[in-house]
N, C-alpha and C positions, 0 to 999 in steps of 0.2 A: 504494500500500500504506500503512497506518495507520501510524502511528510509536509507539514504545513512550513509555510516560512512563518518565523518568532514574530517579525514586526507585522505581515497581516493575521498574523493570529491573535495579536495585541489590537489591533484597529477592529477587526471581528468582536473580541471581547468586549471595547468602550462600546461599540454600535449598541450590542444586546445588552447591555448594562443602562443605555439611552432608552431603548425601545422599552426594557422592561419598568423606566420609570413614566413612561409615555402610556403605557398601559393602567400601573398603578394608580395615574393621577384621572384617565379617562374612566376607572370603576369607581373612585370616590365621588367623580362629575353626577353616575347612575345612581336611580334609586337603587332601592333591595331586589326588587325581583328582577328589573335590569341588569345588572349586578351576577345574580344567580344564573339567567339564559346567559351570559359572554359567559359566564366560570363553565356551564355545561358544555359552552360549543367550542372553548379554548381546551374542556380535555376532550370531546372525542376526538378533534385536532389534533393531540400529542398521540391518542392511539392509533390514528391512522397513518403517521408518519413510521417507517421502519429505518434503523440505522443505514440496514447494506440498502438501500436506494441512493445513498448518497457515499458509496463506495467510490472510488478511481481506479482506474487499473492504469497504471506507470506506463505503458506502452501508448496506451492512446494521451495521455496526459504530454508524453517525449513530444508525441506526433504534433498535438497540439501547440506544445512551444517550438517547436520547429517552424509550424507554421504563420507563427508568430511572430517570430523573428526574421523569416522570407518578407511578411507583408511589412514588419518596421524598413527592413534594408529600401523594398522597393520603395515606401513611401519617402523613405530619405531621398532616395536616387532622383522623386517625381520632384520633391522638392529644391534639390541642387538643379535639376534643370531646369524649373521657373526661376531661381534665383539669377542663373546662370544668362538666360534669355533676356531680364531688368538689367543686368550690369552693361 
């Protein structure tokens, strides 16, 4: 399995640390039984989620940054030759 990088693992972290106080402050906005329907459909929400759906397999993950890095080069390249064409 791929390994996260440390610093978007840390920007992931603050996100869900924002979202979950985004949350907290929109269930005190609700009454009680507003309240209680978000809390039921926020857990069948976490049962419906399965960890391996959100697996990677490192070979298509490779393929992906490869191809990632083809479209940054070319987009360099697009851009050295509009620069190129102004001078």
């Amino acid at each position: 399995m791929a390994e996260i990088d440390p610093e978007f693992a840390g920007q992931a972290q603050a996100a869900a640390a924002a979202l979950a106080d985004q949350a907290k402050a929109i269930l005190q906005s609700l009454g009680p039984e507003q309240a209680e329907e978000f809390r039921r459909q926020a857990e069948k929400l976490r049962e419906s989620i399965r960890p391996e759906d959100f697996k990677i397999d490192q070979k298509q993950l490779d393929q992906l940054k490869q191809q990632m890095d083809q479209w940054k080069r070319q987009m360099e390249e697009m851009r050295d030759l509009q620069f190129g064409n102004r001078v």
